[in-house]
C-alpha positions in Angstrom: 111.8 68.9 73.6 109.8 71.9 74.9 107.2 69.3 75.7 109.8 67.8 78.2 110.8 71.0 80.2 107.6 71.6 80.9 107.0 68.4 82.1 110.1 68.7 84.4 108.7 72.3 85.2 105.7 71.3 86.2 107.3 68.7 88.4 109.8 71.0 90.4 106.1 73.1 91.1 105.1 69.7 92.6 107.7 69.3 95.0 107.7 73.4 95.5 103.9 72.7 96.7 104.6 69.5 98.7 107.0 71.1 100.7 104.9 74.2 101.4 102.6 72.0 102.4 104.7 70.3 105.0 105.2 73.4 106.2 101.8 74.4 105.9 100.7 71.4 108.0 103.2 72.2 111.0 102.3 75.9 111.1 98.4 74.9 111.6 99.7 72.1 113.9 101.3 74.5 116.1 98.4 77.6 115.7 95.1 76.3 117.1 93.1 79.2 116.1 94.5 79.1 112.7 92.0 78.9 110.0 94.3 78.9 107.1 98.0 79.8 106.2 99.0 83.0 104.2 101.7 82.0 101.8 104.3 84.4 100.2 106.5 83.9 97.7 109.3 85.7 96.8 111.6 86.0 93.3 114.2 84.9 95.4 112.6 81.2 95.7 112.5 82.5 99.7 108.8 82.0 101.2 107.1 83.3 104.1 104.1 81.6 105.8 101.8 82.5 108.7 98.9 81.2 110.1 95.7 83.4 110.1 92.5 83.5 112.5 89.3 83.9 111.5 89.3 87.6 112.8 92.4 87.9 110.3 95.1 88.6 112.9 98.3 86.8 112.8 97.6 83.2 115.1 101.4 82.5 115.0 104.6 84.3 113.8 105.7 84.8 110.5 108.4 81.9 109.3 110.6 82.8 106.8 112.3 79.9 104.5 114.6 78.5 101.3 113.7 75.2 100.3 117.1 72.9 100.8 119.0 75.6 102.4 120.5 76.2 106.1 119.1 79.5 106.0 117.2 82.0 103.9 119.2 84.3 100.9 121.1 87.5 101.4 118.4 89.3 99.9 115.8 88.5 102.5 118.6 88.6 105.5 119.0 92.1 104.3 115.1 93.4 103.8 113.2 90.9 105.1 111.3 89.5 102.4 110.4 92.8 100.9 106.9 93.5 99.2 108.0 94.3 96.2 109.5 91.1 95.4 106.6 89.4 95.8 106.0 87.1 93.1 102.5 85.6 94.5 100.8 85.3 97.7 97.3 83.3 98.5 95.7 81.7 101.7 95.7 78.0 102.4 92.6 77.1 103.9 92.3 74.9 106.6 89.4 72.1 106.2 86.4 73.1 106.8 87.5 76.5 105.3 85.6 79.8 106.5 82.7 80.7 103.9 83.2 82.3 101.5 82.3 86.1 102.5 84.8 85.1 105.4 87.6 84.1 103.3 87.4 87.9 101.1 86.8 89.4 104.5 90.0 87.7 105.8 91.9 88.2 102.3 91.3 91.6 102.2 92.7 92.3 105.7 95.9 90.2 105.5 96.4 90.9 101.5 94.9 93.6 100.7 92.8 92.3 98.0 89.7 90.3 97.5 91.4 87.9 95.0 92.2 84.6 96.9 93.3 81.4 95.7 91.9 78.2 97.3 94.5 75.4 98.1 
């Protein structure tokens, strides 16, 4: 049985990430001097996305989001996606992604930290 929730957990992560990516795609579509997307996700299941230049200055505004819903929750009407809900945040590189010293540069200034994930 437990064997079968995750299973179905690991399949609602699936269609969390396919639909980041859709939105991934159009942000970087619309942001030519994008190099990559920073992704935020809240404990909400709200996300906010941005696209990011290799300079690490915002290359279009920040879009804020509920999978399957009109609009985003209360919570985030209210404080706008506040940090400390943060449940994880990472860049999405675009291909060809900046090296690697450019990536922890870039991390650090949009983050605040050196970790980065690659997607």
């Amino acid at each position: 049985m437990a064997k079968n929730k995750q299973k179905k957990k690991d399949e609602k992560d699936l269609q969390l990430e396919v639909r980041e990516r859709a939105m991934v795609e159009g942000i970087l579509e619309g942001s030519p001097d994008g190099v990559g997307v920073v992704i935020i996700r809240l404990d909400c299941g709200c996300r906010k996305m941005a696209a990011v230049s290799k300079d690490g200055e915002p290359a279009s505004k920040v879009i804020i989001y509920r999978d399957h819903a009109e609009s985003v929750c209360d919570q985030c009407k209210d404080d706008q996606g506040a940090f400390i809900r943060v449940v994880k945040q990472f860049i999405h590189w675009q291909d060809p992604a900046p090296d690697p010293d450019q990536q922890k540069q870039i991390s650090l200034k949009v983050l605040g930290t050196a970790e980065t994930s690659t997607h």
